[in-house]
C-alpha positions, 0 to 999 in steps of 0.5 A, a space after each residue: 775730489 768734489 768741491 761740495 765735499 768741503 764745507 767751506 774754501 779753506 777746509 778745502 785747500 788743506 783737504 787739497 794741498 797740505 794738512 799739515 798747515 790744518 792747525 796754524 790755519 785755524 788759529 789763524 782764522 779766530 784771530 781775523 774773523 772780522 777781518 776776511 770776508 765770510 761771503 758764501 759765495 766768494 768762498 762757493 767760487 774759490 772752492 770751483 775754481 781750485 776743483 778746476 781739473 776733475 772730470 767733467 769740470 771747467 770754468 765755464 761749467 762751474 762759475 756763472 758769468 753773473 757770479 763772476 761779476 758781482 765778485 768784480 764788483 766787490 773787488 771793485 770797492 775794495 781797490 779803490 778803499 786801499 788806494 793807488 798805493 797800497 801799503 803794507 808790512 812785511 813779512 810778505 812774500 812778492 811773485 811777478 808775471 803770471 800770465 794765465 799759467 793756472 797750475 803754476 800758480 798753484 805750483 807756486 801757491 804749493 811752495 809758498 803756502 796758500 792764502 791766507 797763511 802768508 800775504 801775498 803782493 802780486 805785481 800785475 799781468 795775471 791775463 793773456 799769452 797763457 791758457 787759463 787766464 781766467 782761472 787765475 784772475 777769478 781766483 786771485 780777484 776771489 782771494 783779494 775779497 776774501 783776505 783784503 788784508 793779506 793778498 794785494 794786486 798790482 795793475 800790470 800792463 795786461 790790465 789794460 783793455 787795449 791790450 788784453 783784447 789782442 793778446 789773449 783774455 778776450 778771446 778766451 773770455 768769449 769762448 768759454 761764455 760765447 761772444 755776447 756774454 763774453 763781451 759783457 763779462 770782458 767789459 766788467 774785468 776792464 772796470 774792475 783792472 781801472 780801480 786796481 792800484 799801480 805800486 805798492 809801498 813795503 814796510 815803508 822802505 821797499 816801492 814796488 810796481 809792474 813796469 818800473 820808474 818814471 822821469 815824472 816820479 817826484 814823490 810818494 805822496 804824488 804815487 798815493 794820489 794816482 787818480 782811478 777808475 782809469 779805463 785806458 791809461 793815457 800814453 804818455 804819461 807817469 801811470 804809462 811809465 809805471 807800467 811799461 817801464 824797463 831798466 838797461 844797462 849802459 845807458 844814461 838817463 831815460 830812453 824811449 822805450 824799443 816797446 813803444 810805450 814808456 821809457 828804459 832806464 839806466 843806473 843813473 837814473 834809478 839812483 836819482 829817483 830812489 833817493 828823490 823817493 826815499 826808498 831802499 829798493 824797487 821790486 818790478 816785474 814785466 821781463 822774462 828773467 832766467 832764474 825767475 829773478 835778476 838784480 840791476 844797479 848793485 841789487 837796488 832793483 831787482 825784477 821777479 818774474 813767476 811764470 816758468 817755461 813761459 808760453 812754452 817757449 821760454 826755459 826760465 825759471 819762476 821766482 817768488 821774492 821772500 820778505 820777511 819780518 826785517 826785511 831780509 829777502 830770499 828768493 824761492 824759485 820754480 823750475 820749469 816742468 814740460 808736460 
């Protein structure tokens, strides 16, 4: 299908997916007009990105790297308005790690509806180890200007230029744009990853985050205050435990990580810092998990992982975290498909 046969991104994605959800969409969409972005481009450059796959097409092909930073910068803006804890109400459906697996994610969105007709919280590492980091960061950072009030995104450990330099995202960058261009273009993704938030607080009783607690969390007001823009986030520190923190069992307290950067934790400690925070559960991402999902500490923690067969190495399943509207959860879970 051509892109230019739709008249605008949404059309397109029920033409594409599922006319089944035609009806509930529009109506959606007259009760939100002020609400979502009516930027033509932003809607030009989700169309591309979801047409990505027909002959003849690629990333590269379809999306200008100039257009591809002015959406940057419009995500940018809204980042920073939200602040360093985003807070939201459920229903909302939560998904873990994702890493550049472009047509699981489209799997995942098939599943669970596309945007905006469910909110969505994504929990960071949208770039590196898979083929199309781009496409899916492009299209989630799209979605996020488009629904900044139904589609939210976390800061992953990924997010960090010392990171995705070595694993993965530049490399794809300058290939598809060549090496000057995909450095600029590399450089414009760092600032906007540095105004991207690090938790997320649900229906005031669920915290969520990529990695996971820190000794150094005293209150929720102190995760609002997080300062951004942060380019490289300075090890070590709370924002380094947010993002590469891991939950053990059989150990007390918190333990240097056997990552190199920031802390294991065990139950102990959890109990202590929910408490101390006043919240009901953690939800985290970070760990490749069997199921696509594996509870900690008596269901107090619970870690998603969304990537399946991830780097076509792992036999795990991905998960997407269902949290419906009093708060009962559920888990959907993807299969991995080999090609």
């Amino acid at each position: 299908m051509d892109y230019r046969m739709a008249e605008n991104v949404l059309e397109f994605q029920i033409i594409f997916f599922s006319k089944k959800h035609f009806f509930k969409l529009k109506m959606f969409l007259w009760g939100n007009e002020s609400k979502n972005s009516n930027d033509p481009l932003v809607d030009e450059v989700i169309v591309k990105i979801l047409n990505i796959g027909s002959a003849g097409s690629s990333f590269e092909a379809l999306i200008p790297s100039k257009t591809v930073m002015v959406l940057l910068d419009k995500a940018k803006y809204i980042y920073m308005r939200q602040g360093a804890m985003v807070e939201i109400e459920a229903p909302v459906k939560i998904c873990g790690d994702v890493h550049g697996q472009f047509s699981d994610v489209l799997r995942m969105f098939d599943r669970g509806c596309f945007p905006p007709l469910v909110n969505y919280l994504f929990l960071g590492d949208y770039v590196d180890r898979g083929p199309q980091s781009l496409e899916v960061v492009t299209l989630f950072i799209a979605y996020k200007v488009k629904f900044p009030n139904n589609f939210f995104m976390l800061r992953g450990n990924h997010e960090c230029g010392t990171i995705n330099r070595v694993y993965g995202f530049l490399d794809e960058v300058s290939r598809k744009y060549g090496s000057k261009t995909g450095m600029t273009l590399w450089n414009s993704f760092q600032n906007c990853f540095a105004c991207m938030p690090y938790t997320s607080l649900v229906s005031s009783r669920i915290l969520c985050m990529h990695g996971g607690i820190s000794k150094k969390m005293t209150s929720l007001d102190q995760l609002r205050r997080l300062p951004r823009p942060v380019l490289e986030v300075p090890n070590p520190s709370l924002e380094t435990d947010i993002l590469w923190s891991d939950p053990e069992q059989n150990i007390q307290g918190f333990v240097n990580n056997t990552r190199g950067v920031g802390h294991v934790f065990g139950e102990s400690a959890l109990l202590e810092v929910i408490d101390r925070l006043g919240v009901q559960l953690i939800v985290r991402a970070h760990q490749v998990v069997q199921d696509g999902y594996e509870f900690f500490c008596n269901k107090r923690l619970v870690t998603i992982f969304s990537a399946p067969h991830y780097c076509g190495e792992f036999d795990n399943a991905a998960a997407m975290m269902n949290v419906d509207k009093n708060l009962v959860c559920s888990f959907t879970v993807l299969r991995p498909v080999r090609e």
